[in-house]
C-alpha positions as a Markdown table, in Angstrom:
| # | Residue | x | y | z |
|---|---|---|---|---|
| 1 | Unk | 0.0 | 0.0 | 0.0 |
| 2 | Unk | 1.1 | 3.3 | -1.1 |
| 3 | Unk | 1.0 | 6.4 | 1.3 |
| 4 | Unk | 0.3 | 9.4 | 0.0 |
| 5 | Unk | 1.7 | 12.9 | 0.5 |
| 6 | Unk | 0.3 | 16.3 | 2.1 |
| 7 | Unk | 1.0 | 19.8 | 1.4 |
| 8 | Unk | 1.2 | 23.1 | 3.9 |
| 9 | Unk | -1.8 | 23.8 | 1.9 |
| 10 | Unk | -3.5 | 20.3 | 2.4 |
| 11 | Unk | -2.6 | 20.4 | 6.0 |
| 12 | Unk | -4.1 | 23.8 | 6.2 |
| 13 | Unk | -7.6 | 23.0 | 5.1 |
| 14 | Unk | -7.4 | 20.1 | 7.3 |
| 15 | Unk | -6.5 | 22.0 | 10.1 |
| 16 | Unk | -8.9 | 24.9 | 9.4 |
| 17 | Unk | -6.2 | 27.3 | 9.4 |
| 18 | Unk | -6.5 | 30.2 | 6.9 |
| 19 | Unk | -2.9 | 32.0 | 7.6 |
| 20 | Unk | 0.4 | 30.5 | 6.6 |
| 21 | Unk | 1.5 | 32.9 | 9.5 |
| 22 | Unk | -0.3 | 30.8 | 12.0 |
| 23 | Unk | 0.2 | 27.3 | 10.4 |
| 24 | Unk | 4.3 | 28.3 | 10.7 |
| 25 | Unk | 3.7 | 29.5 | 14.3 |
| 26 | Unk | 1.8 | 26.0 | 15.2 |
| 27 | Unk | 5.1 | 24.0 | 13.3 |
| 28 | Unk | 7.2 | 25.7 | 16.1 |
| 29 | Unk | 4.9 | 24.9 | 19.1 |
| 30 | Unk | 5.5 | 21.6 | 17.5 |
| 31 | Unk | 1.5 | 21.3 | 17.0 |
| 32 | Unk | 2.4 | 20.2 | 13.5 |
| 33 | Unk | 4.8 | 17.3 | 12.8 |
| 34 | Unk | 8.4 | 17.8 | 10.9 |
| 35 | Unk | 7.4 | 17.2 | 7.5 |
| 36 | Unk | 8.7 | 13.7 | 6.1 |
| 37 | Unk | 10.2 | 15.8 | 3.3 |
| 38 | Unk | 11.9 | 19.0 | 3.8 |
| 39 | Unk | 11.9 | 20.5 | 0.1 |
| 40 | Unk | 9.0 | 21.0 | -1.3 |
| 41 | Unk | 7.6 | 20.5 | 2.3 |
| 42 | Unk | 5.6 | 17.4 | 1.8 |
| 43 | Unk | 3.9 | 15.4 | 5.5 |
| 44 | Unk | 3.0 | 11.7 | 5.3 |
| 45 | Unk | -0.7 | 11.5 | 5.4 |
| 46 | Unk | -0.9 | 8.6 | 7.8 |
| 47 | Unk | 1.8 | 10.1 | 10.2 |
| 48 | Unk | -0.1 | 13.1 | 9.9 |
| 49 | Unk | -2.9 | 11.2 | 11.1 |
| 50 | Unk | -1.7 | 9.2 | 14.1 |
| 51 | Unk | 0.2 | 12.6 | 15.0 |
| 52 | Unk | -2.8 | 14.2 | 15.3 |
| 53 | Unk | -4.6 | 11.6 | 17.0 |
| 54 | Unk | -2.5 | 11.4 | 19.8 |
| 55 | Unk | -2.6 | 14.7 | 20.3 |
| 56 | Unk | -5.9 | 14.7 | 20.4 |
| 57 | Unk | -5.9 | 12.2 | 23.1 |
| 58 | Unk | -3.9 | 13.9 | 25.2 |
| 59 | Unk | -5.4 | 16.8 | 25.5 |
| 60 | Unk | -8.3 | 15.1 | 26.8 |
């Protein structure tokens, strides 16, 4: 099974953030993972996933 490949943009929408400002401020909180590739910045969609997943768990 192939994975596929988010952008900033992607992640963005999905986040329901509408400023690159504030989606580069969440990356240094470390509320976004590093991205699995560095140029162009690209995030594994199912590391995203479980990324976000536990966060969402602990913060319940």
């Amino acid at each position: 099974m192939t994975d596929s490949f988010l952008t900033a943009a992607e992640l963005m929408q999905t986040l329901k953030v509408n400023s690159k400002t504030t989606f580069w401020r969440m990356r240094k909180r470390g509320d976004v993972p590093e991205p699995t590739i560095k140029s162009p910045l690209r995030w594994r969609k199912s590391e995203f996933e479980s990324y976000y997943q536990e966060r969402q768990k602990a913060t319940k």
